[in-house]
N, C-alpha and C positions, 0 to 999 in steps of 0.2 A: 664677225664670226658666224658661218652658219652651218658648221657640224661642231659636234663636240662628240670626243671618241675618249671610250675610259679600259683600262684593263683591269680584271680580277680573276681569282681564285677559283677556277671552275669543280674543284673536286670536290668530295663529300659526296654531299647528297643535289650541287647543284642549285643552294639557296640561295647564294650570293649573285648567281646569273640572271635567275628567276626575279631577284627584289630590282635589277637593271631592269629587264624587260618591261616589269608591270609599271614603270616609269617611263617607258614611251623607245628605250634604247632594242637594238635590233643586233644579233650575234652578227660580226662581219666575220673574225677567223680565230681556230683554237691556234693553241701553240704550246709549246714542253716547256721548264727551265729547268735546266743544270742536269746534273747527275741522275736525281732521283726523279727526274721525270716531272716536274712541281706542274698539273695540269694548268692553265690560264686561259680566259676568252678575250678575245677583243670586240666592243659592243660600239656601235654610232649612234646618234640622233641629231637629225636635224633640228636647228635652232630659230 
């Protein structure tokens, strides 16, 4: 294995992306889910 790629929760205030990052992971692409728009990121890091 030498990426590992995770999705989360990007809306709020953005905490959740932030606690990725300062862990070494890097935003590859936002994305919407369903109806309500539920915001999401997708993050990678090499391994």
């Amino acid at each position: 294995m030498g990426l590992l790629r995770v999705d989360c929760y990007a809306g709020d205030d953005g905490k959740l992306v932030r606690y990725y990052e300062a862990n070494g992971f890097t935003r590859t692409e936002a994305f919407t889910v369903g109806e309500n728009r539920w915001p999401g990121q997708l993050l990678a890091r090499r391994v």
